[in-house]
C-alpha positions in Angstrom: -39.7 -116.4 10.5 -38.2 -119.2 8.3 -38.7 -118.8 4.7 -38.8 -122.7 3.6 -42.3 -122.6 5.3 -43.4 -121.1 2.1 -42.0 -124.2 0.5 -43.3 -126.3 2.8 -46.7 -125.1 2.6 -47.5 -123.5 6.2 -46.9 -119.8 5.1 -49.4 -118.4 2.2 -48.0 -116.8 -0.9 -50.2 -113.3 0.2 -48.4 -113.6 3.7 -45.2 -113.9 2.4 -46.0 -111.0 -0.1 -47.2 -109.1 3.0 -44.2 -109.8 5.3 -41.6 -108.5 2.2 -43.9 -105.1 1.5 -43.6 -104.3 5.2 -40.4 -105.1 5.7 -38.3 -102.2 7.8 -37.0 -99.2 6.6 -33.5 -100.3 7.1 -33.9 -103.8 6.5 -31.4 -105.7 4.3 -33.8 -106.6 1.1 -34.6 -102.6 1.0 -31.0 -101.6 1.5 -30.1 -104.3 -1.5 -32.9 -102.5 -3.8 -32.8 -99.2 -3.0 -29.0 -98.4 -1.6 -27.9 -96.0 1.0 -31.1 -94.1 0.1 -32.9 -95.9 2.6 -31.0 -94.0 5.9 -32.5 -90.8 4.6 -35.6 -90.1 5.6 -37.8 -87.0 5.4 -36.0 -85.0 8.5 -32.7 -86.4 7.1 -33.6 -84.7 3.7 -34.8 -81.3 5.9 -31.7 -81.4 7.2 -29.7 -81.5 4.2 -31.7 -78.7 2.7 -31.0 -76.3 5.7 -27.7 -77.1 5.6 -27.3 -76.0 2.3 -29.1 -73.0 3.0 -27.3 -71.5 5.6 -23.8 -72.2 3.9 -25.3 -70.0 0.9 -26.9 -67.8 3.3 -23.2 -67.9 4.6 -22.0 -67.2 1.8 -23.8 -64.2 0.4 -23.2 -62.7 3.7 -19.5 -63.1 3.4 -19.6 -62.3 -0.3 -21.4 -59.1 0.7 -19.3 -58.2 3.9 -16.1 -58.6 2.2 -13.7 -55.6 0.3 -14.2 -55.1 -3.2 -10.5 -56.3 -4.2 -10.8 -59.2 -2.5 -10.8 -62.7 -4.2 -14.8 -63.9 -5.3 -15.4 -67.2 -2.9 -16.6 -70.6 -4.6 -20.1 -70.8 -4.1 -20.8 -73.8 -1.9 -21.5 -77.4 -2.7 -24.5 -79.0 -1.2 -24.7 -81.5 1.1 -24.1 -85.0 -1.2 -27.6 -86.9 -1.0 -28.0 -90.7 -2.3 -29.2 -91.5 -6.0 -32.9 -90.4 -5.7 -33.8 -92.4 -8.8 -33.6 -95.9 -7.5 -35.5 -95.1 -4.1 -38.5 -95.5 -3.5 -39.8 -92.0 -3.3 -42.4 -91.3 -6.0 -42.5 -88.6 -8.7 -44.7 -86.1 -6.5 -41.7 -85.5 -4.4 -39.8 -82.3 -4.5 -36.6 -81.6 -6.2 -34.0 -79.7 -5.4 -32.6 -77.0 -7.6 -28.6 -76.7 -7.7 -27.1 -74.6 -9.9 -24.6 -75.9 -12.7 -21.2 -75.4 -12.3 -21.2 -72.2 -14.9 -23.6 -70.8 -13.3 -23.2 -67.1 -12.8 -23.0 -65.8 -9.4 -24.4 -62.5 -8.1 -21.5 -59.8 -7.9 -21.3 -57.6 -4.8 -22.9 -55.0 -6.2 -25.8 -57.1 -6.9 -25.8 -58.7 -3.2 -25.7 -54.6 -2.3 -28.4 -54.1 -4.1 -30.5 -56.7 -3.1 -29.9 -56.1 0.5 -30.5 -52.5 0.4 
C-alpha cells in the first residue's frame, strides 16, 4: 500500500482511516502510540497475574514453614507490566491491587492462624 495514493487521489480519506484503525496489534504506528504495551495481550496479562500469585502463594508458604527466629522474607515484587495508561485498554478493565511498600505483612502467627 503506498501512502501518496491518498495524495494522489486513488485512495479515499475513509479508506485510509480504515487501513490505520485496523492496523496490527504489533504494527509500528501502534507501538509508536501506545509503547511496549502493545506485546501484552490478555493471556500475557493472565500470565503475569499467576505469576505473582504463586510467588506470594510461595511466599506465605515459606513464611509459614519457616522457624520463628528466623529472618521475615521481603514480600515479592510483581511481575513489571508496561504503562497501562497510554494503552489502549479502556477504563472497564481490571486493576491490579499491589500493596505499598509499608504495607504491613501478616506475621507467622497470623499465616498459622489463617491456615488452621
Amino acid at each position: 500500500m503506498d501512502l501518496l495514493d491518498w495524495h494522489r487521489g486513488s485512495l479515499s480519506t475513509r479508506r485510509l482511516s480504515v487501513l490505520v484503525k485496523h492496523m496490527p496489534r504489533d504494527s509500528a504506528v501502534n507501538r509508536d502510540l501506545h509503547g511496549e504495551a502493545v506485546e501484552w495481550d490478555a493471556s500475557t496479562h493472565l500470565l503475569a497475574a499467576a505469576v505473582d500469585h504463586l510467588a506470594v502463594a510461595n511466599w506465605m508458604t515459606t513464611t509459614l514453614n519457616s522457624g520463628e527466629d528466623s529472618e521475615p522474607l521481603d514480600y515479592p515484587e510483581p511481575v513489571p507490566r508496561p504503562d497501562l495508561a497510554s494503552s489502549e485498554l479502556g477504563d472497564d478493565e481490571p486493576t491490579e491491587v499491589r500493596p505499598e511498600k509499608s504495607h504491613h505483612h501478616p506475621s507467622q502467627a497470623d499465616l498459622a492462624l489463617f491456615f488452621a
